[in-house]
VEXMARMI-781772 format. One record per residue (C-alpha): residue number from 1; y, z, x; residue in one letter. Coordinates in steps of 0.05 Angstrom, whole numbers. Layout:
BEGIN
NUM,Y,Z,X,A
...
This chain:
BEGIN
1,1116,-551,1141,X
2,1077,-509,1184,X
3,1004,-484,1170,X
4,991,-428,1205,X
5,1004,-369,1167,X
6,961,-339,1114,X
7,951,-384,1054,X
8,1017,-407,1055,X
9,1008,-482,1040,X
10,967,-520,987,X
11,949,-585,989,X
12,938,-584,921,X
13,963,-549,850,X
14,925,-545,797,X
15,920,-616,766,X
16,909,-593,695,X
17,944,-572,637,X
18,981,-513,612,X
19,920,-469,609,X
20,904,-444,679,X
21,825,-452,657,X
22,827,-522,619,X
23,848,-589,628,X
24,847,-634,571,X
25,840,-706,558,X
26,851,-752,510,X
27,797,-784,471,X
28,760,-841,478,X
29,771,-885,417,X
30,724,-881,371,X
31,680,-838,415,X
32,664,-801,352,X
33,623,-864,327,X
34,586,-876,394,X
35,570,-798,389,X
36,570,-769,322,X
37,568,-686,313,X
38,508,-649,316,X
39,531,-593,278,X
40,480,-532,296,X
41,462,-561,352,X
42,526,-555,379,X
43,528,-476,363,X
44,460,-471,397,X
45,436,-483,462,X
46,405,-553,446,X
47,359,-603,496,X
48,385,-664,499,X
49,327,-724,508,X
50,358,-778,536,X
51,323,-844,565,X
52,344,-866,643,X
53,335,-938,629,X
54,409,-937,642,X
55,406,-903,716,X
56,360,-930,756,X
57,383,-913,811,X
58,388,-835,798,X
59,357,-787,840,X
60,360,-724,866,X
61,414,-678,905,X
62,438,-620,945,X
63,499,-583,943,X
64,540,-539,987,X
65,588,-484,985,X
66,657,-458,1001,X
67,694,-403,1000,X
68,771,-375,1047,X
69,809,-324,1084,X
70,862,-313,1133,X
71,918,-287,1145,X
72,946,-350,1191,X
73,891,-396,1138,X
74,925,-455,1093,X
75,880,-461,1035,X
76,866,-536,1029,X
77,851,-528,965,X
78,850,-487,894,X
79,841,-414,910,X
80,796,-419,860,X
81,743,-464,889,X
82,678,-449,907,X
83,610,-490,913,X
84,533,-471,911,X
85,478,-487,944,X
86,431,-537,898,X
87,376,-520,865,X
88,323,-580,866,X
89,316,-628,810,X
90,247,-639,772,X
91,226,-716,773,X
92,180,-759,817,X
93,206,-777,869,X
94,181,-795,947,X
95,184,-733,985,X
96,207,-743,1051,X
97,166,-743,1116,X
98,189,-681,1163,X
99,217,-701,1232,X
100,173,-687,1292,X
101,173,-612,1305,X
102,207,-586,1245,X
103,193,-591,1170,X
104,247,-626,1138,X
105,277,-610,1065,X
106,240,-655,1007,X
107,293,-706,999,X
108,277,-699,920,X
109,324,-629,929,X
110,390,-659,970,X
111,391,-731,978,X
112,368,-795,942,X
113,301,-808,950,X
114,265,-872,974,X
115,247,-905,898,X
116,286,-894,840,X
117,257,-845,785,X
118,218,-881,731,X
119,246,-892,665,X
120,228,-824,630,X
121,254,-777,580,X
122,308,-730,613,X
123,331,-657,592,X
124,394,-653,595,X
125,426,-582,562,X
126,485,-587,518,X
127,522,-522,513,X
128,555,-499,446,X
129,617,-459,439,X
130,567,-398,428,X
131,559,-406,511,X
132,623,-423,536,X
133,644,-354,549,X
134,586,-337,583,X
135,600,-411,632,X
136,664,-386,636,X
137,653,-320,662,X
138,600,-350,707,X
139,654,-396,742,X
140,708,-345,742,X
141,675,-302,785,X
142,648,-350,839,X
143,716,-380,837,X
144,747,-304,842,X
145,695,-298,906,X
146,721,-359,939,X
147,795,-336,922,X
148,779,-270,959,X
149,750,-305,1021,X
150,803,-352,1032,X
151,853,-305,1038,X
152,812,-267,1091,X
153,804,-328,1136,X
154,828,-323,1204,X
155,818,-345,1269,X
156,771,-309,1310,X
157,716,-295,1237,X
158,651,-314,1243,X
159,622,-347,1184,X
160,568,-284,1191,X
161,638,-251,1169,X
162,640,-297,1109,X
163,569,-289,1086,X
164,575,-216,1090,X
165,641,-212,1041,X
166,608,-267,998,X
167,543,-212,975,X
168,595,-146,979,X
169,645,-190,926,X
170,593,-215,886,X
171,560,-155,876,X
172,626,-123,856,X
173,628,-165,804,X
174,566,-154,777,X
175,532,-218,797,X
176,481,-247,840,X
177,497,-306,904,X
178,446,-361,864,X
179,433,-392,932,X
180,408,-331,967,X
181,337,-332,986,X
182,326,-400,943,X
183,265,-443,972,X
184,269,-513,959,X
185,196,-524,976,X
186,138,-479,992,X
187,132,-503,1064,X
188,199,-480,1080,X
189,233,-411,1097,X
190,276,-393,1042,X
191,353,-408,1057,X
192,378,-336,1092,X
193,453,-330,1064,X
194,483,-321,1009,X
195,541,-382,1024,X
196,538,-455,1047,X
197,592,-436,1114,X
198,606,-522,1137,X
199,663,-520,1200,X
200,687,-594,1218,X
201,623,-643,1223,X
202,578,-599,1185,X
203,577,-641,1108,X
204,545,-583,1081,X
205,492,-523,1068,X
206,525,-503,1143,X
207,481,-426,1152,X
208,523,-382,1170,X
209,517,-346,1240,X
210,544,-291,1283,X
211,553,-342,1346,X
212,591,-397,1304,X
213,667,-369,1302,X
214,719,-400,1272,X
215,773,-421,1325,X
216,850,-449,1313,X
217,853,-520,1291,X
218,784,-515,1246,X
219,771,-536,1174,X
220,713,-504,1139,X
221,682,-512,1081,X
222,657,-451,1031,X
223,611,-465,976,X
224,602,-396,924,X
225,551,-403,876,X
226,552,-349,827,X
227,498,-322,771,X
228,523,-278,731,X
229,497,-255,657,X
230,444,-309,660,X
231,498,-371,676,X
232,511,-398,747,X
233,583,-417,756,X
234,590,-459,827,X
235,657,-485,872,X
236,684,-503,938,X
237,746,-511,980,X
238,759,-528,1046,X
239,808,-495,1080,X
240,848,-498,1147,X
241,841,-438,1202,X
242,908,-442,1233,X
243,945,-508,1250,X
244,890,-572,1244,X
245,906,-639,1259,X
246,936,-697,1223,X
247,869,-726,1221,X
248,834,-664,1196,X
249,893,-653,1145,X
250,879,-720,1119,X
251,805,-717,1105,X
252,817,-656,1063,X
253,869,-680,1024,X
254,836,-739,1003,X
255,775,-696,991,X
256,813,-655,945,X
257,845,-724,907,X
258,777,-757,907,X
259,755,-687,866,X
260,809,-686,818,X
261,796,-767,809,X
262,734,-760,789,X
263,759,-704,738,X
264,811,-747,712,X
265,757,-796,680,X
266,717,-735,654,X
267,715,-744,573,X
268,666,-759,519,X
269,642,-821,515,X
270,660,-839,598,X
271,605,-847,638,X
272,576,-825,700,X
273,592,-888,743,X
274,668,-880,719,X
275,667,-812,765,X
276,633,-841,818,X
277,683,-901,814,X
278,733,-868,816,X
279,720,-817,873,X
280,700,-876,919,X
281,765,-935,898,X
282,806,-872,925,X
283,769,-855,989,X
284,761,-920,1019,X
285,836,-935,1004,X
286,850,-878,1039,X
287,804,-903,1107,X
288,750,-857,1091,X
289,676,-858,1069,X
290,635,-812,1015,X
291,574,-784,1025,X
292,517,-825,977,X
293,459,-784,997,X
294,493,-712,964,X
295,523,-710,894,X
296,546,-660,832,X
297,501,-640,779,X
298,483,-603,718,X
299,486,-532,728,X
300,480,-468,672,X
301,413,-423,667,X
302,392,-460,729,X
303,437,-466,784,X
304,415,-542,796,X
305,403,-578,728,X
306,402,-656,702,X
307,452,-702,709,X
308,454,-716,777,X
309,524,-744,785,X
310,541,-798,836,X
311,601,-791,877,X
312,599,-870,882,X
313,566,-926,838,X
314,603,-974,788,X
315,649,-957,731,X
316,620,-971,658,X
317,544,-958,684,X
318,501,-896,678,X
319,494,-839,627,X
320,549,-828,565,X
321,581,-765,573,X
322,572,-718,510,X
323,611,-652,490,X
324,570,-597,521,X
325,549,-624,581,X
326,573,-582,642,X
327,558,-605,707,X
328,594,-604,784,X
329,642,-650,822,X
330,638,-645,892,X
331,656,-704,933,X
332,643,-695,1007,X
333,685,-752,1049,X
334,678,-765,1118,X
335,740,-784,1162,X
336,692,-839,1195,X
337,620,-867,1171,X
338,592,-844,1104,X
339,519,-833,1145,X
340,488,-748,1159,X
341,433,-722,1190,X
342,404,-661,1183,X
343,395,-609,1246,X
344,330,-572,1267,X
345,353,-511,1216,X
346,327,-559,1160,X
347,384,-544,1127,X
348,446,-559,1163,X
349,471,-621,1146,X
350,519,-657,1195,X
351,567,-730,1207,X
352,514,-776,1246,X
353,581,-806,1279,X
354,608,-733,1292,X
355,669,-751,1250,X
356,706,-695,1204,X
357,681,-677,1130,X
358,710,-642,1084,X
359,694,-631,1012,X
360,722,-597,945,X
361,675,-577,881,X
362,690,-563,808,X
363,648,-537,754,X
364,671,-577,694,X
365,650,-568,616,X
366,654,-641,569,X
367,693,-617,505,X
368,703,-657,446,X
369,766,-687,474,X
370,774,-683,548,X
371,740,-627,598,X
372,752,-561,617,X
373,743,-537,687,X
374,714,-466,688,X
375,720,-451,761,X
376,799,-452,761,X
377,838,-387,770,X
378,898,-361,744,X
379,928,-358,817,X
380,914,-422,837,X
381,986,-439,857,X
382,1011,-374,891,X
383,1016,-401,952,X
384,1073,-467,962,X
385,1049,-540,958,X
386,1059,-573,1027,X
């Protein structure tokens, strides 16, 4: 089937239930007695001490962003997807040395650091029903941004273009882009846009410029990060500007599968290596590679929260997921070698090999018996799956 006419093919539908806005699992078996309820503190906002005995190897991460237009653009994705930019983790971890004539970003904000962070209590936030509306309004309208862009992708827009729509939508919605101006560390300039713009070998946090124009044949990345009433909500897609390439096609489909795997597993009583298992069984049987140095994370009041969540590792190892937890999904897979490199920007983050990357993010909520993704939209399948 063709792809070159506004967002007339999907590679995906949306892969959960009835509700537009929730998938739902079954539970666990006897989850309840791993995990009994807290009562009021599932009403209330309640912090979570847990021990990291069980992750050592845990650190911290860096996300990026993605949001689609056009009117000859196939969305390779939900129209509802949209990612953020990450805000850095607290922990002790080695900062990174800079390269040679730049200052490089702390690894401790968007990749794994050089030791693994000492056993230590951990706060992790577990949301009661009193905030889900609040989550859910958060990820509705980053997800309604990255809706809007996708369908204004075309040939010929400069991701300038993009970051430009990105502040005038979110505004008009009454929020705030949460990655705008953010300063990982005080020795760097503060990122300048409000959207993560990554075009074919850019993995993510791609700044967006007036000189880098999208041409035919391109897949791009946008990551929206949204704070809205206090709550960040924060998704991705990667979408196609015209006709692209087998190859290209492929990466982002598997991208896309390797999200919604990773989903699939989400439930109380799972745990964090079952995602990351997951996500990386079904990219390398597909010939590609995942990113290890970027993964999801918790996300809420603070755009970057605890977990961090592995897009790799081994199933049955790492934290137990609990009802309340919300956190992000956001495999990025590379059509060759898993290894990036970061450009003189600081922030731009790019294939060492040169190979294509393409990556798909979901903001996800545990519930007592599955998961609910808040950044889906109602209109996720108006456009035919390929």
């Amino acid at each position: 089937m063709p792809i070159d006419t506004v967002a007339q093919t999907v590679l995906q539908r949306g892969h959960v239930g009835q509700h537009p806005a929730r998938a739902r699992q079954q539970h666990l078996p006897g989850w309840q007695q791993l995990h009994p309820a807290r009562g009021a503190q599932e009403q209330l906002h309640a912090e979570l001490r847990l021990q990291m005995a069980d992750l050592p190897r845990q650190r911290r991460l860096g996300n990026m962003q993605a949001p689609r237009r056009a009117a000859d653009v196939a969305l390779l994705g939900n129209r509802d997807e949209v990612m953020e930019l990450v805000e850095a983790h607290p922990g002790s971890l080695a900062s990174s040395r800079p390269a040679a004539g730049r200052t490089a970003i702390p690894k401790r904000y968007w990749r794994t650091g050089l030791r693994p962070l000492q056993p230590e209590a951990v706060g992790i936030d577990l949301w009661g029903p009193s905030h889900h509306p609040a989550l859910r309004r958060a990820g509705q309208a980053a997800a309604g941004t990255l809706s809007l862009i996708g369908r204004r992708l075309a040939p010929g827009t400069s991701t300038l273009d993009i970051d430009r729509w990105v502040r005038a939508d979110t505004q008009r919605r009454g929020g705030r882009p949460s990655q705008l101006g953010y300063r990982p560390h005080p020795s760097l300039p503060a990122f300048p846009a409000a959207v993560c713009v990554s075009p074919d070998s850019v993995v993510c946090h791609g700044v967006p410029s007036a000189a880098r124009v999208l041409e035919q044949g391109t897949i791009v990345n946008v990551d929206v990060t949204t704070e809205l009433g206090g709550f960040h909500g924060d998704t991705s897609a990667t979408f196609a500007i015209g006709a692209i390439s087998p190859e290209a096609r492929h990466v982002a489909d598997v991208a896309r599968r390797c999200r919604d795997a990773g989903i699939a597993v989400v439930r109380p009583g799972a745990r964090l290596g079952d995602i990351g298992a997951a996500i990386e069984e079904l990219a390398h049987a597909e010939g590609c590679s995942v990113v290890t140095e970027f993964g999801g994370h918790g996300i809420g009041r603070k755009m970057h929260a605890e977990p961090h969540v592995p897009h790799h590792g081994r199933a049955g190892t790492g934290l137990r997921l609990r009802p309340g937890m919300v956190f992000t999904i956001e495999p990025m897979v590379n059509l060759g070698q898993p290894d990036v490199r970061t450009l003189d920007d600081g922030w731009t983050v790019v294939t060492c090999d040169g190979s294509l990357s393409a990556q798909f993010e979901h903001t996800v909520l545990v519930t007592a018996d599955g998961v609910e993704i808040l950044t889906l939209t109602a209109d996720e399948d108006v456009a035919a799956a390929v």
